[in-house]
C-alpha positions as CSV (number, residue, x, y, z in Angstrom):
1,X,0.0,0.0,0.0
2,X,1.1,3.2,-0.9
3,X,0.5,6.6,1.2
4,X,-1.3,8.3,-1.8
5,X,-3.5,5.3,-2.9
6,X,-6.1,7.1,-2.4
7,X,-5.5,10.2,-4.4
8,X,-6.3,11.2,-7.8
9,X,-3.8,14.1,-8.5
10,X,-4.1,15.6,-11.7
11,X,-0.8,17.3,-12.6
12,X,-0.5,20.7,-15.4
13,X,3.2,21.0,-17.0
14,X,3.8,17.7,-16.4
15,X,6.4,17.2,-19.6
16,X,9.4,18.3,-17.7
17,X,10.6,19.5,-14.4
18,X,8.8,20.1,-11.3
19,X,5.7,18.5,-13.1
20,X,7.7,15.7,-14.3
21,X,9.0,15.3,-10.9
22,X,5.9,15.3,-9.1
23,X,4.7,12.9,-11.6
24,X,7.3,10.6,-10.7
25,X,6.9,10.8,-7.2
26,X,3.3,10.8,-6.4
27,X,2.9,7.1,-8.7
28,X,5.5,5.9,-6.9
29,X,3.7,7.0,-3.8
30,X,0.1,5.2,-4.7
31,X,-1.3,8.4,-6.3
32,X,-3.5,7.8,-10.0
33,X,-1.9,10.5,-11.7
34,X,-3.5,12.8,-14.7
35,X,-0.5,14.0,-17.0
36,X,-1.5,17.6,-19.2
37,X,0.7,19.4,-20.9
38,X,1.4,20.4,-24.5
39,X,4.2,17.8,-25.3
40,X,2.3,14.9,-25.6
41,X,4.9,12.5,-26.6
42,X,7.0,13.2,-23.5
43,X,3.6,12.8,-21.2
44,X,2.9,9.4,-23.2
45,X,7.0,7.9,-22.4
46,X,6.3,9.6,-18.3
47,X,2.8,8.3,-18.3
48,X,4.0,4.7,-19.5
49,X,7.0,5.1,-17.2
50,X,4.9,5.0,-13.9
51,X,3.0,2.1,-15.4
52,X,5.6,-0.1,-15.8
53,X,6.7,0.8,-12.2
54,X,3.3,-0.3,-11.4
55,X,1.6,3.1,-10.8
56,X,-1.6,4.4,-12.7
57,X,-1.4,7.2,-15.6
58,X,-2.6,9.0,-18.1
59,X,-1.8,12.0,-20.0
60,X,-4.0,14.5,-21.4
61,X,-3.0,16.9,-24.1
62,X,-3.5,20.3,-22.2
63,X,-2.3,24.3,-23.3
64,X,-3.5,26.0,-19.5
65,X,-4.0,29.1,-21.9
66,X,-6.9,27.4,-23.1
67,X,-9.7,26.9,-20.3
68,X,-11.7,24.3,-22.2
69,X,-8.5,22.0,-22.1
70,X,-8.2,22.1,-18.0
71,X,-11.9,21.3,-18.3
72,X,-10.7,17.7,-20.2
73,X,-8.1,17.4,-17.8
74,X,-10.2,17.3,-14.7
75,X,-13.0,15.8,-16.9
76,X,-10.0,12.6,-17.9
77,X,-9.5,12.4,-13.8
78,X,-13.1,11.9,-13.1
79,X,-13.8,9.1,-16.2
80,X,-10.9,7.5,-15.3
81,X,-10.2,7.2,-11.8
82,X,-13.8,8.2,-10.4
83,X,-12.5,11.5,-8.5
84,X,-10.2,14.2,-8.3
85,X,-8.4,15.1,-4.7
86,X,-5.6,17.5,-6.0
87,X,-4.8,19.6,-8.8
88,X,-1.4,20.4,-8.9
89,X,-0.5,23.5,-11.0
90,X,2.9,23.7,-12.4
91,X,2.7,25.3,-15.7
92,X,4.9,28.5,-16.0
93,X,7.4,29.8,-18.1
94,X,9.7,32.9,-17.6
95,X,10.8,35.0,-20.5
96,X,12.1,37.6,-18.1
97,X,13.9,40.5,-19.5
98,X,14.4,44.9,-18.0
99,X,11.1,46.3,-17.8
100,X,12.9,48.9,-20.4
101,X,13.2,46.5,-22.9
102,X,9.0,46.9,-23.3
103,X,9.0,43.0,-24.6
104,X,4.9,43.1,-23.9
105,X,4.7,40.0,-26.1
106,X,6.5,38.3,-23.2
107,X,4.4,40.4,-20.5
108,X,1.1,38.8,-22.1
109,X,2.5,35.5,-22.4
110,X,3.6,35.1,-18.9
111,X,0.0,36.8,-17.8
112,X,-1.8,33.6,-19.9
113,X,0.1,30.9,-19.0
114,X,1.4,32.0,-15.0
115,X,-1.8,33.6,-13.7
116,X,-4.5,33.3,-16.1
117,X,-3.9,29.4,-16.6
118,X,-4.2,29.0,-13.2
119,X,-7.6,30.9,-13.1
120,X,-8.6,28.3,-15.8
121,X,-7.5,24.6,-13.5
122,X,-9.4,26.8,-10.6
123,X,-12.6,27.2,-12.8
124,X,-12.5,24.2,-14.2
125,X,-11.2,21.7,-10.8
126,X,-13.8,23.8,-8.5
127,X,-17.2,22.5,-9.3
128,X,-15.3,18.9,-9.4
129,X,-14.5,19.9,-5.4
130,X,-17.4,21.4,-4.5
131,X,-19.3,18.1,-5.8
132,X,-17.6,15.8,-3.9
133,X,-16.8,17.5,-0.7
134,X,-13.3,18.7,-0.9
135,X,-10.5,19.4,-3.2
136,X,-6.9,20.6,-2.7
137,X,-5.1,23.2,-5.2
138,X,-1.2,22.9,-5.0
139,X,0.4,25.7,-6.9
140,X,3.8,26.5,-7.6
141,X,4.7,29.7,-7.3
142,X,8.5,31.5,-7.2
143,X,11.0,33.0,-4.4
144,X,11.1,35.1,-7.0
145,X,8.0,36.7,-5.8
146,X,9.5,36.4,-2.3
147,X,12.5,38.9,-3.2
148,X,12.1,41.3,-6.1
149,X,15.2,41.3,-8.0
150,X,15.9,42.9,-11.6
151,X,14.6,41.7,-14.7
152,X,12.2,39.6,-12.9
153,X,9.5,41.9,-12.4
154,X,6.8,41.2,-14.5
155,X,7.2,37.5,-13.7
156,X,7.2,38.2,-10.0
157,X,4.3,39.9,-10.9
158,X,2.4,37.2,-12.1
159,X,3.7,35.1,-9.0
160,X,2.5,37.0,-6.7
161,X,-0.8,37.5,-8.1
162,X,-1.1,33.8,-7.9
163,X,-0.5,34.0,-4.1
164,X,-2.4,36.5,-3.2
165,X,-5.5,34.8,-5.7
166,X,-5.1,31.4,-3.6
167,X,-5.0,33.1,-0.3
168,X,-8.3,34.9,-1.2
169,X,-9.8,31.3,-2.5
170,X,-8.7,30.2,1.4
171,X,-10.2,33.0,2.7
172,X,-13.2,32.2,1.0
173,X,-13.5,28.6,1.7
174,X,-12.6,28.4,5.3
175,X,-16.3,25.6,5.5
176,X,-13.5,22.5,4.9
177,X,-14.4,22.2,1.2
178,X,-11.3,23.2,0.0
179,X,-6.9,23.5,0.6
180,X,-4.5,25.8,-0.8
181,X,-1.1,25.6,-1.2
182,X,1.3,27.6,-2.6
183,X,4.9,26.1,-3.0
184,X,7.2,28.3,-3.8
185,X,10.8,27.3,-5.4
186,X,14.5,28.9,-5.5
187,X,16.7,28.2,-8.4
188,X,15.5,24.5,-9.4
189,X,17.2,22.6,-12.9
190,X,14.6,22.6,-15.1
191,X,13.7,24.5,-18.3
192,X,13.2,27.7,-16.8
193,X,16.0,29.5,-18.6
194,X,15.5,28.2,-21.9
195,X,12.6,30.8,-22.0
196,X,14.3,33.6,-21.3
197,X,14.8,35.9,-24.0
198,X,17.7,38.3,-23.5
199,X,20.8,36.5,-24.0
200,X,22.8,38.0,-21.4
201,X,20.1,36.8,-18.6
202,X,19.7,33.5,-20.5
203,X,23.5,33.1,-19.9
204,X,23.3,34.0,-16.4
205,X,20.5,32.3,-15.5
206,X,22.3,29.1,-17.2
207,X,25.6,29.7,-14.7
208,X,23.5,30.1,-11.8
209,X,21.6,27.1,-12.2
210,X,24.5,24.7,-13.3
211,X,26.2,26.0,-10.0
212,X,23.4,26.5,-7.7
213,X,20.1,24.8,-8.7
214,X,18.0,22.0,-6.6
215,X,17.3,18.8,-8.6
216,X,13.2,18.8,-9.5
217,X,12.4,15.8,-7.2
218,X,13.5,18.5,-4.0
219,X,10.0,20.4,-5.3
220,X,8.0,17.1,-5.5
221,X,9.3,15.9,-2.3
222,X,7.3,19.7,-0.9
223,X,4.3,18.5,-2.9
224,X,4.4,15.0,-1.8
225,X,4.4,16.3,2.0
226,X,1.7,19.1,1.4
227,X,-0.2,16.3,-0.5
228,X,0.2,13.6,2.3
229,X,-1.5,15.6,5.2
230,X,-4.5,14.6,6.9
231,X,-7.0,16.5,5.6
232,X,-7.6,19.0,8.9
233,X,-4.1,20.1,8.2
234,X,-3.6,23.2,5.6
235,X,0.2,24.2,4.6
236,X,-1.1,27.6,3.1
237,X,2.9,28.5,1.9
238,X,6.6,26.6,1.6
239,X,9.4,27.6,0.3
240,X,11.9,25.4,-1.1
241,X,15.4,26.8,-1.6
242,X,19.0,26.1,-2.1
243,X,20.8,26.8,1.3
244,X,23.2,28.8,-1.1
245,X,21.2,30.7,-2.9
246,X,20.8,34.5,-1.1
């Protein structure tokens, strides 16, 4: 028996990092796990991965810009495994750049895919909650939202309005329907920096996370123990961090 067996966890950017991770971990742990994300060939391999380890899978081709595809994801959770218990949300990207280099194409992409995708798993995972009693929302968020640092603005932005948008869903839920959780990461090796746009920051980032980065699985340990309380017990916040990093 595992100590998720009884979760259904449904899991956005699950192609690669954090949401890889967490993939990883949670079918190890016993958890049916729904897989969305836009690369479906690398969800298929991950998906068949933690069913030859003897896990349960599927993945679900999902773009969180688009709100009808977080309603198939959570609608894939339900048909398939009866239920959903968690919806993790680790989608993001970062093409972070000065606020005077005016890139608003970037602004507006990290707007859709940071905040407003996570609007879209709320509206489309909260009626699935409210139906069956309770429901937990796991987000990642940043440290980046933690301490403002150049070049990082708009995406704190977005980070923080992500925080403050699932304390307010707390606030407004305190009747034991539903959990929040907002996780929030230091430097972690992933694909964070391939998004990045100005070369110089690219390059940095790139340094700082060869030298200085946590492995993924340090992110989906977090989730794992957010996931794993019992269900009186709310972690509102963590932050996850390497001891190095300032």
């Amino acid at each position: 028996m595992g100590a998720l067996d009884d979760k259904v966890v449904a899991i956005t950017g699950a192609s690669s990092g954090i949401g890889a991770a967490t993939a990883l971990r949670l079918g190890r742990a016993g958890a049916a796990v729904v897989l969305g994300a836009r690369r479906t060939d690398r969800l298929d391999a991950l998906a068949a991965d933690i069913r030859a380890a003897g896990g349960r899978a599927v993945g679900v081709a999902v773009d969180v810009t688009r709100a009808e595809d977080l309603h198939e994801l959570t609608a894939a959770a339900v048909s398939t495994f009866g239920r959903l218990d968690v919806l993790v949300g680790s989608a993001g990207i970062g093409p972070i750049s000065p606020m005077s280099a005016r890139r608003r194409t970037d602004w507006d992409a990290m707007i859709d895919v940071n905040l407003r995708g996570v609007l879209h798993g709320i509206d489309a995972a909260l009626p699935v909650f409210e139906r069956q009693g309770r429901g937990h929302f796991v987000t990642i968020v940043s440290t980046a939202g933690l301490k403002i640092v150049p070049t990082m603005a708009v995406y704190a932005a977005t980070k923080n309005a992500v925080r403050t948008l699932l304390e307010g869903l707390r606030q407004e839920s305190t009747d034991g329907t539903l959990k929040t959780t907002a996780i929030s990461p230091g430097y972690v090796r992933t694909e964070f920096g391939d998004s990045v746009t100005d070369p110089a920051i690219r390059a940095e980032i790139g340094r700082t996370m060869a030298q200085n980065a946590l492995d993924p699985d340090a992110v989906a340990r977090a989730v794992e123990f957010v996931v794993d309380q019992p269900w009186e017990v709310e972690i509102g916040e963590l932050s996850i961090r390497p001891t190095t990093q300032g």
